[in-house]
C-alpha positions as CSV (number, residue, x, y, z in Angstrom):
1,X,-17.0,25.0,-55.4
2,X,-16.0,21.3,-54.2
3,X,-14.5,19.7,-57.2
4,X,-15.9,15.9,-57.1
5,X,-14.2,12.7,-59.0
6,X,-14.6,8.8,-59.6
7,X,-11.8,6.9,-60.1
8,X,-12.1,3.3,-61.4
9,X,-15.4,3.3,-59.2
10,X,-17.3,4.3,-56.7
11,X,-14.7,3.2,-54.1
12,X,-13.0,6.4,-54.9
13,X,-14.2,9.6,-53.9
14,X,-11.7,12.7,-53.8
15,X,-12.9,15.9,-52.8
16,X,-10.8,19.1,-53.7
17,X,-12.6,22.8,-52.5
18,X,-10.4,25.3,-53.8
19,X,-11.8,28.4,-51.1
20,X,-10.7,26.1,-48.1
21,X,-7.2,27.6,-46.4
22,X,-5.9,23.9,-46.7
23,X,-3.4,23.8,-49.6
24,X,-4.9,22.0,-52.4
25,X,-2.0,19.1,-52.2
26,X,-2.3,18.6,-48.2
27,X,-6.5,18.5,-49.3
28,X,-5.7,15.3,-51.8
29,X,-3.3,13.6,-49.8
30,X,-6.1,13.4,-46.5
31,X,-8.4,12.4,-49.0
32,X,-6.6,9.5,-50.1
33,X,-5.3,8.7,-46.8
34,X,-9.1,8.8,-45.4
35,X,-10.0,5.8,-48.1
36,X,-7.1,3.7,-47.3
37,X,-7.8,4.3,-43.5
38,X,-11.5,3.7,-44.0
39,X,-11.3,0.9,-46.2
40,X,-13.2,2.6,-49.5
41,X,-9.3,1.8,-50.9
42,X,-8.5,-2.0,-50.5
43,X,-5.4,-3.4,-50.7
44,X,-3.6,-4.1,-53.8
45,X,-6.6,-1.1,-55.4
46,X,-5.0,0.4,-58.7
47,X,-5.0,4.5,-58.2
48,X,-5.2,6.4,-61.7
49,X,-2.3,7.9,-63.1
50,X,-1.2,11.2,-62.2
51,X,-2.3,12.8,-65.6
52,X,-5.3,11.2,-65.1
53,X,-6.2,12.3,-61.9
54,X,-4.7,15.4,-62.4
55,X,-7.1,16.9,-65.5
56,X,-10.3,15.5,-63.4
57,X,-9.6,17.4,-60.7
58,X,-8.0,20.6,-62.6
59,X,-4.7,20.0,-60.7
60,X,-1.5,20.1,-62.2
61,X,0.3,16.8,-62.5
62,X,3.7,17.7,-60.8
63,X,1.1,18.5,-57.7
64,X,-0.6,15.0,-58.3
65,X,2.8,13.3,-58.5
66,X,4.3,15.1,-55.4
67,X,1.2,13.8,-53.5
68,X,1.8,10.1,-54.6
69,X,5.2,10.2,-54.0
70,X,4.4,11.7,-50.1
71,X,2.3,8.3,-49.7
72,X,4.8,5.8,-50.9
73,X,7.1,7.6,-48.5
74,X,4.5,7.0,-45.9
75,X,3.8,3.6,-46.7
76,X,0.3,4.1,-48.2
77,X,0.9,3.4,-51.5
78,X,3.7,1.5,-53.8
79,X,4.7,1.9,-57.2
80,X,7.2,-0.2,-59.5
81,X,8.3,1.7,-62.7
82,X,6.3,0.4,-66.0
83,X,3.1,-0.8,-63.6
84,X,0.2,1.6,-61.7
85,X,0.7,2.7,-58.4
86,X,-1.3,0.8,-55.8
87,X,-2.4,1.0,-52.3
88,X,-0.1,-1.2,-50.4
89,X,-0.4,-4.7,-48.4
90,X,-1.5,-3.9,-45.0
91,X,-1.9,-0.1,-45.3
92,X,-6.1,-0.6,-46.4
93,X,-6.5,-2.7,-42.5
94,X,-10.0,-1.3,-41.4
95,X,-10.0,-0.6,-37.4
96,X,-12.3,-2.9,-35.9
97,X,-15.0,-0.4,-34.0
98,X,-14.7,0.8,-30.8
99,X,-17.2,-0.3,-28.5
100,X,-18.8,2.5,-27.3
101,X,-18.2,3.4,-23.4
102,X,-21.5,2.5,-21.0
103,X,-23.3,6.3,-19.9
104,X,-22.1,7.6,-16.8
105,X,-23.6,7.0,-13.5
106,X,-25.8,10.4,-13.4
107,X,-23.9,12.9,-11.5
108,X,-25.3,14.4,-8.2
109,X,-27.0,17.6,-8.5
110,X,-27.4,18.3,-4.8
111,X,-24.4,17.5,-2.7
112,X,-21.2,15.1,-3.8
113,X,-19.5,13.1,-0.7
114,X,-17.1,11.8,-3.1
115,X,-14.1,11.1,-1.4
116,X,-10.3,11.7,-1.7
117,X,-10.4,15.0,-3.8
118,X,-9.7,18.3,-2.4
119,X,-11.5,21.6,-3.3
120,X,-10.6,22.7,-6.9
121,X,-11.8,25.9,-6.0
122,X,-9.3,26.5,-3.1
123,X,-6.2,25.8,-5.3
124,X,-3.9,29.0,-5.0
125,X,-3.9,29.5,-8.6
126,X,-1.8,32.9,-8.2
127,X,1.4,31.5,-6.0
128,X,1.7,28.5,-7.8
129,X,2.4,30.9,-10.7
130,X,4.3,33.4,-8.9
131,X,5.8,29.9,-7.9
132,X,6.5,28.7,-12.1
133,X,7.4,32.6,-12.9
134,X,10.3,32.5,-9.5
135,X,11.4,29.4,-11.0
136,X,12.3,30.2,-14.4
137,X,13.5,33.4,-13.5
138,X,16.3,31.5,-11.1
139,X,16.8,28.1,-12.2
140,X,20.3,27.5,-13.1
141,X,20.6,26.8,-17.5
142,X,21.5,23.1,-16.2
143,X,18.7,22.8,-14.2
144,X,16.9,22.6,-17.4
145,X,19.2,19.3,-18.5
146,X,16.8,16.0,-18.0
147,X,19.5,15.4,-14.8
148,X,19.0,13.3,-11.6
149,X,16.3,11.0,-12.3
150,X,15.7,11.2,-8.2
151,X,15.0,14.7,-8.7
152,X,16.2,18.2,-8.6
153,X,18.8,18.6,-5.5
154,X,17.4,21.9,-4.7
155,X,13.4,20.4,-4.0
156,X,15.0,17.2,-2.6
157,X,16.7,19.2,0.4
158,X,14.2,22.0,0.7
159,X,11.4,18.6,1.3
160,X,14.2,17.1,4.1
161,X,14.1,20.4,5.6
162,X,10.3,20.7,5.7
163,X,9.5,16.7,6.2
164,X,11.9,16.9,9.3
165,X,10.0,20.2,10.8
166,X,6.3,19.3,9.9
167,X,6.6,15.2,10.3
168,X,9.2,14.5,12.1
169,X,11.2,12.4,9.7
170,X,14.9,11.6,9.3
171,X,15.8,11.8,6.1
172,X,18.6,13.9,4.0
173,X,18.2,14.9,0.4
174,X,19.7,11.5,-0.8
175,X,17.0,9.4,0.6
176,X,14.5,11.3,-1.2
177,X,13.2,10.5,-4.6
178,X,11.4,13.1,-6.5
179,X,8.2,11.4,-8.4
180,X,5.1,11.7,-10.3
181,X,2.2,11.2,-7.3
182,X,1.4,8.2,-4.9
183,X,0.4,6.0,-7.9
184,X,3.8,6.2,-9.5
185,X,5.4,6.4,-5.9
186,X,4.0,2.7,-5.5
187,X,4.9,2.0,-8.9
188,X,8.7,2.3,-7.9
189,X,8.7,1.1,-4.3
190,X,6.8,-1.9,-4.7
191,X,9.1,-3.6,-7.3
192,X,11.9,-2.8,-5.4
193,X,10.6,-5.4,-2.2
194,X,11.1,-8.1,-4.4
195,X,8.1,-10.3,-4.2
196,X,6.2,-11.9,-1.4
197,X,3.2,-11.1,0.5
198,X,2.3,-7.5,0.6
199,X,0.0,-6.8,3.5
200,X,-2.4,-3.8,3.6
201,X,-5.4,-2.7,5.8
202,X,-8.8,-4.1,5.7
203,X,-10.8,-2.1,5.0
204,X,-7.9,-0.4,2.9
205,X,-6.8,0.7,-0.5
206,X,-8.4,0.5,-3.6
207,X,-8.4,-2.3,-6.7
208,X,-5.3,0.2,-8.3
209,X,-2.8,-0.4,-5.7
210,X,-3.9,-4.1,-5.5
211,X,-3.2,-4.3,-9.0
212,X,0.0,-2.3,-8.9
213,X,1.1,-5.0,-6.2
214,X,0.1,-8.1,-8.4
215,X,1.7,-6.4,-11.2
216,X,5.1,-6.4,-9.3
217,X,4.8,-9.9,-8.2
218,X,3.2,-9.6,-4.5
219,X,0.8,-11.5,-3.1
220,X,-2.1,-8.7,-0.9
221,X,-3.1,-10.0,2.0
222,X,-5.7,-8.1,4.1
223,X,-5.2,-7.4,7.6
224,X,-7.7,-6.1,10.4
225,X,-8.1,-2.5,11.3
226,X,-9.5,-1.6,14.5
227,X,-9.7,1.6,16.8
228,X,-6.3,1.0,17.1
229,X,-5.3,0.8,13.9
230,X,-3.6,-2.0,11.7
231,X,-3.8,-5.5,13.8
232,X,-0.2,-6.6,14.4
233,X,-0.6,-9.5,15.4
234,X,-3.0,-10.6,12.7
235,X,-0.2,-8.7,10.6
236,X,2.9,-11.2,12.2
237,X,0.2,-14.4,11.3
238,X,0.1,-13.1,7.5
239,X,3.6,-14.3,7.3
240,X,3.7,-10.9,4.9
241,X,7.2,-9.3,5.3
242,X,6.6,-5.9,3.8
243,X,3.4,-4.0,4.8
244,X,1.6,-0.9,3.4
245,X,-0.3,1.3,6.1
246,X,-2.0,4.7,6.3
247,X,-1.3,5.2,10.0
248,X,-1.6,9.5,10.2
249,X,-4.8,9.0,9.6
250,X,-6.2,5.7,8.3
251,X,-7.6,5.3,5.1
252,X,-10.3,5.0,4.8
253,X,-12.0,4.2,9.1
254,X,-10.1,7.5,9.8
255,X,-8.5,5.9,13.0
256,X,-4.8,7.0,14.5
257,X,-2.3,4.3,14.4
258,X,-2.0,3.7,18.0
259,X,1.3,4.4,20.0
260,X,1.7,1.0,21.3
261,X,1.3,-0.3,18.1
262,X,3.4,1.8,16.5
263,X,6.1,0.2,18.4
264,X,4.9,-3.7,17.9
265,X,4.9,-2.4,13.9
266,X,8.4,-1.1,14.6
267,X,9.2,-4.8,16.2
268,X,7.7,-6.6,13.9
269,X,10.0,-5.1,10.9
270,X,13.0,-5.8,12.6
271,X,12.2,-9.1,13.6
272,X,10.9,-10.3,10.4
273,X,13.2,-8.0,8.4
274,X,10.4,-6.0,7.1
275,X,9.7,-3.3,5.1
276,X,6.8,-1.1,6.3
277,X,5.6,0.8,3.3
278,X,4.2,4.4,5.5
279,X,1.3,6.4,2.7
280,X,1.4,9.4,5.2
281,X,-2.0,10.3,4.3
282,X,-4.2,13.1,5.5
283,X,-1.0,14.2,7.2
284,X,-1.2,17.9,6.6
285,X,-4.5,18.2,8.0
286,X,-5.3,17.8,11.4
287,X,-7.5,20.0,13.1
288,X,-7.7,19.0,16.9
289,X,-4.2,18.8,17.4
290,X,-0.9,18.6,15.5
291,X,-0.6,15.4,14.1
292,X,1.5,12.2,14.9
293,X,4.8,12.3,13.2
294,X,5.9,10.3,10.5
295,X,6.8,6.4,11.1
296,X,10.1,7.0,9.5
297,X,11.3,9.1,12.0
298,X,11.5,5.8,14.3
299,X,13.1,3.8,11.8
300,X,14.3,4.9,9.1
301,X,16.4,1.7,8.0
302,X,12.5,0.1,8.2
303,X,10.1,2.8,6.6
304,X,9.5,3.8,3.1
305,X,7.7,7.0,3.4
306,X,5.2,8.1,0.6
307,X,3.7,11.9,0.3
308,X,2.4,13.9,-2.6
309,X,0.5,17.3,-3.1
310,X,-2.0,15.8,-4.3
311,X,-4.8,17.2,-1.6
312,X,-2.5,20.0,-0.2
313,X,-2.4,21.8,-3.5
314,X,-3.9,19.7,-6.7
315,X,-4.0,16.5,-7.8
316,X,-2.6,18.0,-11.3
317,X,0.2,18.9,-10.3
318,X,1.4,15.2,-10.5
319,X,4.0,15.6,-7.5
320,X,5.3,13.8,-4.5
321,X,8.0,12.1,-3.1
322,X,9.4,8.7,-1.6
323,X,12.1,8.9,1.6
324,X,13.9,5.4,1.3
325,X,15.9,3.1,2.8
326,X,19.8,3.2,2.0
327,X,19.0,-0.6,0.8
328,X,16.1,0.4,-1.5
329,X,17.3,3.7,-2.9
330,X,19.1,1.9,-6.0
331,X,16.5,0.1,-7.8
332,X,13.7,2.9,-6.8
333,X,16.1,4.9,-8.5
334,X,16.7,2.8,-11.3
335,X,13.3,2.0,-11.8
336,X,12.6,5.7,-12.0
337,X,15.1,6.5,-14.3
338,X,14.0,3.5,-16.7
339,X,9.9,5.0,-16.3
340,X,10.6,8.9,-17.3
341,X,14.4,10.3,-16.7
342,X,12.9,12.4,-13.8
343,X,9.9,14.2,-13.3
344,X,9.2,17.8,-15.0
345,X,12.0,20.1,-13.0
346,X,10.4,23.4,-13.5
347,X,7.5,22.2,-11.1
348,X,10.2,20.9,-8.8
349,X,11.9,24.3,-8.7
350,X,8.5,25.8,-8.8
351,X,7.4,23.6,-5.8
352,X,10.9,24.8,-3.7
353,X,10.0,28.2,-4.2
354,X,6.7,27.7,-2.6
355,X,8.0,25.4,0.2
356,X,10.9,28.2,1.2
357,X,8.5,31.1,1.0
358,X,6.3,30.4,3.3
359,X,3.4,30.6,0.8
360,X,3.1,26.6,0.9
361,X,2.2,27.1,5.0
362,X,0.2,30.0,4.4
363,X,-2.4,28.1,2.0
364,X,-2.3,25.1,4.5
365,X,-3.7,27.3,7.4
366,X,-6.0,28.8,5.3
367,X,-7.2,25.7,3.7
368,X,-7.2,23.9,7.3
369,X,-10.0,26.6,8.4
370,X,-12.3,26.1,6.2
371,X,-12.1,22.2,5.6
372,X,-12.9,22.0,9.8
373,X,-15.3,24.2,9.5
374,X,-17.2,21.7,6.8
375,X,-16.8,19.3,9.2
376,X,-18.2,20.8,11.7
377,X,-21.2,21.4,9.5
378,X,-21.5,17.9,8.3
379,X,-21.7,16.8,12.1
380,X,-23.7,19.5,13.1
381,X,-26.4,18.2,9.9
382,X,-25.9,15.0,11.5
383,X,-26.9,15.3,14.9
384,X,-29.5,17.2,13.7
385,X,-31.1,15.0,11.2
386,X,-29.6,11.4,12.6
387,X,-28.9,11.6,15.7
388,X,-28.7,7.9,16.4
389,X,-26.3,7.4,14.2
390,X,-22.6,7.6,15.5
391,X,-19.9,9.7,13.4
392,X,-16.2,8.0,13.5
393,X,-12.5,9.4,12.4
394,X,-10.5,11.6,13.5
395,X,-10.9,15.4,13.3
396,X,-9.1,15.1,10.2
397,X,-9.0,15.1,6.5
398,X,-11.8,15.4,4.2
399,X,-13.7,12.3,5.5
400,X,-16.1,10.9,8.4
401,X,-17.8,7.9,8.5
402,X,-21.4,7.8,9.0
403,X,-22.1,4.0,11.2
404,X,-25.5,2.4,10.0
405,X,-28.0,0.2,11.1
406,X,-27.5,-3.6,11.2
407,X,-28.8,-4.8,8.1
408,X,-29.4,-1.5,6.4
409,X,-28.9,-2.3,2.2
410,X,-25.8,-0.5,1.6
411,X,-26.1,-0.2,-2.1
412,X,-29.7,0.3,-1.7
413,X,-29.6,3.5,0.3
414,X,-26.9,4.6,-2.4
415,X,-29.0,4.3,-5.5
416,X,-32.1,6.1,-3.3
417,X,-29.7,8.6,-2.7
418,X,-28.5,9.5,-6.0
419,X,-32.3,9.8,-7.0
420,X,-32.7,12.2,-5.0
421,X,-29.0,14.0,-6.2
422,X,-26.9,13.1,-3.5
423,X,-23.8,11.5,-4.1
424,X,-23.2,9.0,-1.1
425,X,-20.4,6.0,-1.0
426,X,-20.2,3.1,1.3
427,X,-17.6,1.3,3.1
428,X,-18.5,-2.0,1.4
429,X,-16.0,-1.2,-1.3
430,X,-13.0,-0.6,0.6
431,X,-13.2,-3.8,2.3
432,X,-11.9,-7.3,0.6
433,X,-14.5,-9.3,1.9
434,X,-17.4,-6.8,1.3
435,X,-20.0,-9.2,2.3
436,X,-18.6,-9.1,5.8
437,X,-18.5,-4.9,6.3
438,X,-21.0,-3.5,8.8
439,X,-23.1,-1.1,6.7
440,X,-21.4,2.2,6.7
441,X,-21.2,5.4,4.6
442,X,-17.8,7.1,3.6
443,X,-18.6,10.6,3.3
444,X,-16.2,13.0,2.0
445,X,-16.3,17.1,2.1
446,X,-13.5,18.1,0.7
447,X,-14.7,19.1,-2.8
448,X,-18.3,19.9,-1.4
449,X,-19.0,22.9,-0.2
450,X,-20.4,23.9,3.1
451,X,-24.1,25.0,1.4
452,X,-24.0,21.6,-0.4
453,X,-23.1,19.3,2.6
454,X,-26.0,20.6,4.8
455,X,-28.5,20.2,2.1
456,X,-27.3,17.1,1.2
457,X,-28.0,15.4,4.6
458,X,-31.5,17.3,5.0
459,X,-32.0,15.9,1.2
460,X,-31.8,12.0,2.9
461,X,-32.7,12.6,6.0
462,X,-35.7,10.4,5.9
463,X,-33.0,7.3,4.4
464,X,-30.8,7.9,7.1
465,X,-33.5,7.3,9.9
């Protein structure tokens, strides 16, 4: 039975149960540590003695003085010789309460066009683990040291080797730099520009990498996108002299960055000694064609290129990579060591393994299949259901844009939507001016199943007419 007792009033409550597994001193020192936390014990509060406490509990005083003296150690209590022992100044501070977080938006029950995430269900659960198992069964016992902060040497070739063969870049393992994702890969490279205006693509990237910029110093200014890709001309006007594009496949109008104006992009860093920041997204999945190579390939003193396998395997796995400049590789490097010493090695050597096995090319293709054949099924539900409406981007990715009518409520037809369990997102939000954005949806099918996206459009048929 619970053993309850008072001490100099009701501020005190200590509760012992002698048939819980918790040891009967770890029970009394929570308890008092819960009313100093809570505030029941104020600063300054006089405890009993040890004998004291000890015979109302039926504890033995040596347990009662151990427990006292684990709390003065801890900074809970203090104690002088000849006087009580007392909670202690600033120990009895009551946490001011946490506001509690708004309810989420009511998640779709039919079909989800969120955007960006790729199939959970398709991640190959079984080679990444043959992948981990390979890698701890061959990694060297240094490999296991917290060593280069750029990364481990072994991934860091085995990526030149691939990058050059699948994007066409020019890199050696000493450009690259090993890191945790595209958000930490900004993290590092923007810092390293030093300042100035940063442009990016209107419509383009999200409120995070705006922030990310600001954070480092940069002033974002938008730039056009057209069926052409970024404006360079409107890009030269900016005065920017570093810019960040998506030009594999555009985020998020799905456009091609043009040949031609991959060249004036080329021109324009060299003759305003830019730095053209390349996020090669969407590059692994193409399903038309093979897709454009890298930017870096045709200038590699010019281009910063950014990658991650984020959507190629899992956005868990919290690993990508940056292929720098000579002139930028020693603060990116710096600035990685000072953020985490390197990122985790046995998912580096665990990532090798994959990339050298042929496994990593294996899930591609099989992932490739059945992404095109959702988006042939999204089109297909299109043209069936809203036929007037036109369908834009590349045959790529896990996105297509959906064109509206003039005037059509973008928000509106969202919020109808989700009534009806249909998750549906609008271009509005990508843009910087989103007054200004023609009325478009943004519909994504990577994490939504074939089943789902066909009865999602038959589910808003009637909005989208």
């Amino acid at each position: 039975m619970p053993v309850e007792w008072a001490g100099l009033g009701p501020e005190l409550l200590v509760t012992i149960d002698r048939d819980a597994g918790t040891g009967l001193r770890t029970q009394l020192e929570e308890a008092l540590r819960t009313a100093i936390r809570t505030g029941r014990l104020a600063a300054q509060d006089k405890l009993p003695s040890s004998r004291e406490l000890a015979q109302a509990l039926g504890l033995s005083r040596g347990l009662v003085q151990d427990c006292y003296a684990q709390l003065q150690a801890e900074g809970y209590l203090t104690s002088r010789p000849g006087s009580a022992t007392r909670v202690a100044p600033g120990a009895a501070t009551v946490a001011a309460p946490i506001a509690p977080r708004p309810d989420p938006a009511a998640a779709p029950t039919v079909a989800d066009f969120r955007t960006g995430v790729p199939d959970l269900g398709l991640i190959p659960r079984e080679d990444w683990a043959w992948a981990v198992r390979e890698a701890c069964r061959t990694m060297p016992d240094a490999a296991f040291d917290y060593g280069d902060p750029s990364g481990q040497r072994r991934l860091r070739e085995v990526l030149a080797a691939y990058l050059a063969r699948v994007r066409a870049t020019a890199a050696t393992a000493e450009h690259i730099v090993v890191c945790g994702g595209m958000a930490q890969a900004l993290a590092l490279v923007l810092p390293a520009l030093d300042g100035g205006r940063l442009a990016v693509e209107d419509p383009g990237p999200g409120t995070s990498t705006v922030e990310q910029a600001e954070a480092a110093g940069m002033r974002v200014v938008p730039v056009p996108v057209d069926d052409g890709g970024l404006d360079v001309a409107a890009l030269t006007a900016s005065g920017a002299r570093a810019v960040l594009v998506t030009p594999a496949h555009q985020w998020p109008t799905g456009v091609v960055l043009s040949g031609p104006r991959r060249q004036e992009l080329i021109a324009w860093a060299r003759g305003a000694d830019g730095i053209i920041v390349e996020d090669d997204y969407d590059a692994e999945f193409r399903y038309d064609r093979d897709p454009v190579g890298s930017l870096q390939g045709l200038a590699p003193d010019r281009v910063v290129s950014l990658g991650t396998v984020s959507k190629s395997l899992a956005p868990a796995l919290r690993l990508g990579w940056i292929v720098a400049p000579d002139r930028l590789l020693p603060p990116i490097v710096h600035a990685k060591r000072l953020a985490d010493r390197g990122s985790p090695g046995v998912d580096q050597f665990a990532l090798a393994a994959l990339l050298e096995s042929g496994r990593y090319d294996r899930h591609l293709r099989r992932v490739r299949a059945e992404y095109a054949a959702r988006r042939e099924v999204l089109t297909a539900a299109l043209a069936a259901h809203a036929p007037h409406l036109p369908v834009t981007g590349l045959a790529a990715g896990f996105h297509a844009v959906l064109g509206l009518p003039d005037g059509t409520d973008e928000a509106a037809l969202i919020t109808r939507a989700l009534d009806r369990g249909v998750g549906l997102y609008g271009m509005a939000e990508h843009h910087r001016d989103p007054a200004s954005a023609r009325p478009r949806l943004v519909l994504g099918f990577g994490n939504t199943s074939q089943r789902e996206i066909a009865a999602g459009i038959a589910a808003v048929a009637d909005l989208l007419r």
